[in-house]
C-alpha positions as CSV (number, residue, x, y, z in Angstrom):
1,X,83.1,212.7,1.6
2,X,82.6,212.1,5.2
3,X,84.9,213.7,7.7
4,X,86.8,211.9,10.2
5,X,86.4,212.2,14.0
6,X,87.8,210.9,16.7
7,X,85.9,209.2,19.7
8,X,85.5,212.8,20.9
9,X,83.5,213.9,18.2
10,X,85.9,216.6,17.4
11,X,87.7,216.6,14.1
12,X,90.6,215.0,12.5
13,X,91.6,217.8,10.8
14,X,91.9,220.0,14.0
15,X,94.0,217.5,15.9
16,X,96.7,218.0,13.4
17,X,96.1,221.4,13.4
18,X,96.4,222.1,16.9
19,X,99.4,219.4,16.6
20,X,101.6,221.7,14.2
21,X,100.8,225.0,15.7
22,X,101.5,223.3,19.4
23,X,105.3,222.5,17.6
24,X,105.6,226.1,16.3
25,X,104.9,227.7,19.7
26,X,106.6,225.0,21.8
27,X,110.2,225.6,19.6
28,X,109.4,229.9,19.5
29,X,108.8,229.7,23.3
30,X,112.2,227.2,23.8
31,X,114.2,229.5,21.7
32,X,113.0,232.7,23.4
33,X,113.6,231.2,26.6
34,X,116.9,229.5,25.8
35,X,119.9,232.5,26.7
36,X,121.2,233.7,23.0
37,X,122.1,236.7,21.0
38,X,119.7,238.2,18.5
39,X,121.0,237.6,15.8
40,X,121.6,233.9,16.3
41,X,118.0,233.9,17.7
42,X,117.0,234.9,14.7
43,X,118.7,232.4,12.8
44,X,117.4,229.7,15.0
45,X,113.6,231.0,14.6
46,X,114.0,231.1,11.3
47,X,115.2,227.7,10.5
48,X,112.8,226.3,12.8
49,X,110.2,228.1,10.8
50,X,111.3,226.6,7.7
51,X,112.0,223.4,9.3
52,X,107.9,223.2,10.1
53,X,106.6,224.6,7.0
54,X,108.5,221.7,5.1
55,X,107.2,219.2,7.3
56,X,103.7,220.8,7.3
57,X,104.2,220.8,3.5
58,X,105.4,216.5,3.5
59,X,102.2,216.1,5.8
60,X,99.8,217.8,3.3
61,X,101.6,215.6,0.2
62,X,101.6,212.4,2.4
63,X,97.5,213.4,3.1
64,X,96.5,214.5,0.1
65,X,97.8,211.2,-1.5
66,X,96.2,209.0,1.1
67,X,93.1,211.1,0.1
68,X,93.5,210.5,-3.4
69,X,93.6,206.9,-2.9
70,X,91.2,206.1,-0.6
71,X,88.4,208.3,-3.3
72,X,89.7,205.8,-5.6
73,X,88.8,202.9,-3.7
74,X,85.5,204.0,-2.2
75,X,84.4,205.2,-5.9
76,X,85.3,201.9,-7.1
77,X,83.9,199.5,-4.3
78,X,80.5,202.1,-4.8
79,X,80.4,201.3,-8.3
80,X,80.9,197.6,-7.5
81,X,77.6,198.1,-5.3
82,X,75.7,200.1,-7.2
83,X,76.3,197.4,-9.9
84,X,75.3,194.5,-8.0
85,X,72.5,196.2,-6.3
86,X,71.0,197.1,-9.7
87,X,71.5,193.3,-10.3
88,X,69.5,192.0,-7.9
89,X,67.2,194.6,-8.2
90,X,66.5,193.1,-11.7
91,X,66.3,189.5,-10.8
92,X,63.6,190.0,-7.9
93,X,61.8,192.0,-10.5
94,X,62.0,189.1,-13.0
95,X,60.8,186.7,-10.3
96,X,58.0,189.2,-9.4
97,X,56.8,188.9,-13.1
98,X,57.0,185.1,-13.2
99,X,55.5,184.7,-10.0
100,X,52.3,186.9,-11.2
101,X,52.5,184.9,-14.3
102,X,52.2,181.7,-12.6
103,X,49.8,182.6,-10.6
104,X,47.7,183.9,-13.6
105,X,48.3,181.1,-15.2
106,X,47.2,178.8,-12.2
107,X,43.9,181.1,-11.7
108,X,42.8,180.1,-15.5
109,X,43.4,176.9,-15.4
110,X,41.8,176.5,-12.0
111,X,38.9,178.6,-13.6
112,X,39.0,176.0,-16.4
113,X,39.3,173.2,-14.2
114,X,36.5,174.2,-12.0
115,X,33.8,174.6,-15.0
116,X,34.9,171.4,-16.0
117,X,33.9,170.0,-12.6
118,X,30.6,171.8,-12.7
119,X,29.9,170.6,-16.3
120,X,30.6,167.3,-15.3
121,X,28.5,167.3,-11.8
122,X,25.8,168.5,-13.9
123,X,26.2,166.0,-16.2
124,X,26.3,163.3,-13.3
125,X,23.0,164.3,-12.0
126,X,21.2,164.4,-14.9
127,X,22.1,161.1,-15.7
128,X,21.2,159.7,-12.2
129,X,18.4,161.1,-12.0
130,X,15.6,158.2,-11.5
131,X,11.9,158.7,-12.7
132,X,9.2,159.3,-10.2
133,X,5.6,158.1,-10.1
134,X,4.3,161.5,-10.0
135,X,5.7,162.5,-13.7
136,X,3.6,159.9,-15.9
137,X,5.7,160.8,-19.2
138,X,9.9,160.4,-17.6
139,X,7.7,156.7,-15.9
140,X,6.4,155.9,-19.9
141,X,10.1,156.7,-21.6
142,X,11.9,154.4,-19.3
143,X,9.7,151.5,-19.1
């Protein structure tokens, strides 16, 4: 599955990374600062802590079904592809074959066509052909 990046070329995944460990050290370094006791430091790093993980945890669930989804609907818009490209695929090769079928069909009976021509020129010729005074026996037959 491809991964996504931002306009940066760096990587989705990363930016949310860097976002939630950015929070973490942002709320560790404004309760270290902040003037309290240890123990309620303590308390207050702690619940912080817990307070990220569960939202790191809600991130991951709200991601993961997003995910989940979005598989779903580029596996089913591929198959919806793949289906239609294999249709077409077999249509232009039925054309193909009719095509070359035509075609063969055209060369024979052009083939045909032209011996009849020939056949028939031959015919023609022999039939107008006119006796000459040189050949004595074609001169005797027709007069």
């Amino acid at each position: 599955m491809a991964e996504n990046t931002n306009q940066n070329g760096g990587n989705g995944n990363n930016f949310l990374l860097g976002a939630i460990v950015g929070g973490v050290i942002g709320a560790a370094v404004s309760l270290l600062v902040a003037p309290k006791a240890g123990r309620e430091l303590r308390q207050d790093l702690t619940g912080q802590c817990q307070n990220v993980g569960s939202k790191s945890k809600e991130l991951y669930g709200s991601v993961s079904e997003k995910g989940k989804v979005l598989y779903g609907t580029v596996s089913e818009k591929g198959k919806e592809v793949a289906g239609r490209a294999k249709e077409l695929a077999n249509n232009v090769a039925t054309d193909v074959k009719s095509w070359k079928q035509a075609k063969n069909e055209i060369s024979i009976s052009g083939d045909k066509e032209a011996d009849t021509l020939e056949a028939s020129a031959a015919d023609s010729e022999e039939s107008n052909e006119e006796p000459t005074s040189q050949d004595p026996e074609k001169s005797a037959t027709i007069n």
